[in-house]
N, C-alpha and C positions, 0 to 999 in steps of 0.2 A: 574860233570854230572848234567843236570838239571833235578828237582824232577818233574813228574808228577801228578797232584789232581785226586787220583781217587772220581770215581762217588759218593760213599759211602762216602767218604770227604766232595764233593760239596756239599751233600745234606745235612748233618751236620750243616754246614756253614751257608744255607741257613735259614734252621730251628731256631738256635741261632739268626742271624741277623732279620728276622719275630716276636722273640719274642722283641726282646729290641725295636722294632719296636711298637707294639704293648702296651708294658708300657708305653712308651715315650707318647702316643695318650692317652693312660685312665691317664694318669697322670695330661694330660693338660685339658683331661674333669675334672676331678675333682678339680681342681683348679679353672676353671671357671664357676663353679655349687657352690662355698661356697661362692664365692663376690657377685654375681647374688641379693641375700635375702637382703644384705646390705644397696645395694642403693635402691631396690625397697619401702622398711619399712622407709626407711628415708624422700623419696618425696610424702609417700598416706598420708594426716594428713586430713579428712572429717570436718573441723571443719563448714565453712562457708555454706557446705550444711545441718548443726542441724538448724543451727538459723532461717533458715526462712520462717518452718513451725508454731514458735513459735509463730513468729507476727504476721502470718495469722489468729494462732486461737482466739487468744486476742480481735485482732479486731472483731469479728464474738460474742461474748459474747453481749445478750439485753438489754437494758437499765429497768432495774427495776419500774414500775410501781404502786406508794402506793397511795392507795384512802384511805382519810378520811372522820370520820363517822361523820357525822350532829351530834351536842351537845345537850343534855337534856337543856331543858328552864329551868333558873334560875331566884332566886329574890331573892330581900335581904328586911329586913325589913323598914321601913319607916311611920314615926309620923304620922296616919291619913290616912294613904294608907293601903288596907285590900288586901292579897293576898287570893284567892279561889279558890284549884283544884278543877274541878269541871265536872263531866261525860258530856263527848262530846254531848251528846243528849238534853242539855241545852243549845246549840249555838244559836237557833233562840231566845230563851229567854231572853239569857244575857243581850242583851244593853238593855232592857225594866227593869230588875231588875236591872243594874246600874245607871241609870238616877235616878228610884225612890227612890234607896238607900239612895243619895246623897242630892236628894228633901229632904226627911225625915231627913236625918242626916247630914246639909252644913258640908261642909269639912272636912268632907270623903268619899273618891272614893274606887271602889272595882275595881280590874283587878282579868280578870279570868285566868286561864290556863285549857283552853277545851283542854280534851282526852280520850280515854278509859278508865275507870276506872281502870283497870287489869294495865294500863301505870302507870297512878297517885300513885297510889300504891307503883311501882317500886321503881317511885321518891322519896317518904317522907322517902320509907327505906334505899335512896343512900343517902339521906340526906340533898334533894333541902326543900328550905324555903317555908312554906305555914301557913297563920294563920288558914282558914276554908275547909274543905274535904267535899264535896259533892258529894256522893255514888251513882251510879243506880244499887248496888249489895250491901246486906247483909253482901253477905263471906267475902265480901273485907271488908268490917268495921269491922266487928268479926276480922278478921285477925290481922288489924292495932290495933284494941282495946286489945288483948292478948298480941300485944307488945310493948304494956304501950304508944301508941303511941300519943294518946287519952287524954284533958279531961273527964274522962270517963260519967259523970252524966251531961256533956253536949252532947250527941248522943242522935238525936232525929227522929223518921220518921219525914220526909219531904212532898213528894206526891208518887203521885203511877203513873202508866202509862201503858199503854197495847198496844200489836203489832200487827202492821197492814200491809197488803201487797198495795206497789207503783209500780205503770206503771208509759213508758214515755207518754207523754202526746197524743201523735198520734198512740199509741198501738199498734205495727206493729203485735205484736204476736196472737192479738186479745182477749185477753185473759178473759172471763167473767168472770169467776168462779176458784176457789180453786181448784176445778176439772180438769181446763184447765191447771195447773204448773205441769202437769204429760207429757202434750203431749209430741213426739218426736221434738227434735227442743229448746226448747223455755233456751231461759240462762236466771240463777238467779242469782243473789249474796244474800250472806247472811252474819254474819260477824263469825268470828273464834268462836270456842269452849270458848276459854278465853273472851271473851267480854261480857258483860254482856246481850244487845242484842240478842247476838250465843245461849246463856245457854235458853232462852223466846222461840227463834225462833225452836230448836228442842221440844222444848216443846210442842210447840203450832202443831208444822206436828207430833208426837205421838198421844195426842189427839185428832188431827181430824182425822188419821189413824185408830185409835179405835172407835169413833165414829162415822164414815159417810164414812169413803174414802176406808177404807182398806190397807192391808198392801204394792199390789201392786202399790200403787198410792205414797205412800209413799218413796219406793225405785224407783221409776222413778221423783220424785220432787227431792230429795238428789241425783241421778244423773245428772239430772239439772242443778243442781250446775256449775257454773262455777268459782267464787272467791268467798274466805272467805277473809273478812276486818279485818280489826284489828281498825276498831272506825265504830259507829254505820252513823256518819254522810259519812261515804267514801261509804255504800252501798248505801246511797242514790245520792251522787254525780254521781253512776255507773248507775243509772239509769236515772238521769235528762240528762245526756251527751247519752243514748241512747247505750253504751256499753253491757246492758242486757235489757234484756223483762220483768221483773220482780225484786222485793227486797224486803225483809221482816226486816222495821224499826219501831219505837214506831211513835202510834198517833197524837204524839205532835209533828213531824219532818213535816208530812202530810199539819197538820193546819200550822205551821208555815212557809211552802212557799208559793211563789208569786201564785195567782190565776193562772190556769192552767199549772205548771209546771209538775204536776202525776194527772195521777188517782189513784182512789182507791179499794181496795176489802177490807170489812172491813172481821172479825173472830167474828164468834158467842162465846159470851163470856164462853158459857160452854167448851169450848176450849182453851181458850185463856189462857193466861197469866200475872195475874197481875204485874207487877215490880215493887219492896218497893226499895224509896230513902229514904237517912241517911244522917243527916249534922250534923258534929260535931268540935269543936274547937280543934285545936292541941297544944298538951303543950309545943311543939317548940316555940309556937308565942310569940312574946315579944307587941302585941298588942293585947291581951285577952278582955278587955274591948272593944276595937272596933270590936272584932269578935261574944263579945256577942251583939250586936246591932244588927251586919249584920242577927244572927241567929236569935232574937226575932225580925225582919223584915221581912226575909223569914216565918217565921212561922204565920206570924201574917194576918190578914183578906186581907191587901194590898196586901203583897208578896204573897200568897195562890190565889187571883182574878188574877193577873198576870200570876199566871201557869195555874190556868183554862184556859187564854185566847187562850194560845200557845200548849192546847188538853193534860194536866197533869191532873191529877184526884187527888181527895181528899183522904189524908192519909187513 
């Protein structure tokens, strides 16, 4: 007799057969979800996209740019050859005291080295060779002299010198008077606080502030200001070139340029400022003897009419 499947069978049936159905299917996802990572991790390897941000930035780095500083002037010593720092404000002087030097004493020559005194300074204690030092400042010798730099009972005043204000030669600023370095406008040079010039020229605008000008006149002249020098002959260079209206340098710079290159305003001496120069031999020198020449030269009636002539005043 043949068996009939009731319905409660077929549906049994069905339900077993669905589920082995259903394994069969998650089994094979799972199987193709574990190989998946394998090959993918194998073929990503980013190497060649590191590298070549690196050489971009390399190339981009600026080429380094070193300036060097201009060297202090040197000198070495030499048989009959006289080295002499000697303050910038003696440049119009110098060839007139080296010819005659030379006159008076055949062969021997002096070369100078013009600068700021506050410069020279520098030099003899960096250790540059000089047999004679020639001061426009006191301090500075006192200074060198404390450190034994000196023969010391060879330090002798020299000449003296007083400061005087230069115009360019066509005036633009007009300027008549001591009175007129206050107006709005007008530019001065003066030289730094360290120069020895600097230390006369405040000097000199105190005392006429105190005595005639006031103190407004004063603080509008120092606002004026436009450059402080570092050597007395560079404010006057600032004003023969016409860069300012005004400059406050010694006497002796005045007389000693070319006819009509400044004008001048002189300073009533109750104002004024006298400057003591100091020449002394240095116990560096290995030519002492020919520095005491040069010194009892400068000092003597010849070398003394030579700095009268170039507007230096008498010790």
């Amino acid at each position: 007799m043949k068996k009939t499947l009731t319905p409660s069978k077929l549906a049994l049936i069905s339900m077993v057969f669905g589920l082995l159905l259903v394994s069969a299917l998650f089994a094979g996802c799972t199987q193709s979800t574990t190989s998946t990572p394998a090959t993918t991790v194998a073929t990503t390897v980013p190497v060649t996209t590191v590298a070549t941000p690196v050489a971009t930035a390399t190339t981009a780095v600026p080429t380094k740019v070193v300036t060097t500083a201009t060297p202090a002037p040197t000198y070495t010593a030499t048989q009959g050859n006289l080295v002499a720092y000697t303050a910038a404000s003696l440049s119009g002087a110098s060839p007139s005291i080296g010819s005659a030097f030379t006159a008076a004493y055949p062969g021997h020559k002096v070369v100078f080295n013009l600068d700021g005194t506050q410069a020279l300074k520098t030099q003899v204690e960096a250790g540059a060779y000089a047999d004679v030092f020639i001061s426009a400042s006191n301090a500075y010798t006192n200074t060198l002299k404390s450190e034994n730099y000196f023969v010391n009972d060879s330090v002798k005043t020299l000449t003296t010198n007083y400061v005087i204000v230069i115009l360019p030669a066509s005036n633009p600023a007009n300027i008549k008077s001591l009175s007129d370095l206050a107006k709005p406008g007008v530019k001065i040079a003066m030289a730094a606080s360290t120069v020895p010039v600097g230390t006369a020229t405040a000097a000199v605008i105190n005392n006429s502030a105190n005595s005639t000008y006031g103190q407004t006149w004063k603080t509008a002249v120092n606002k004026n200001v436009v450059t402080y020098e570092t050597s007395e002959p560079s404010v006057a260079t600032k004003v023969s070139l016409g860069e300012v209206d005004a400059g406050f340098v010694y006497q002796s710079t005045a007389t000693a340029a070319a006819k009509g290159t400044y004008q001048s305003i002189t300073i009533p001496k109750k104002d004024n400022y006298l400057q003591t120069y100091t020449i002394g031999i240095l116990k560096g020198s290995s030519n002492k003897a020919v520095a005491a020449e040069f010194e009892q030269f400068m000092l003597s009636s010849a070398g003394q009419q030579i700095l009268a002539q170039y507007g230096f005043t008498s010790p």
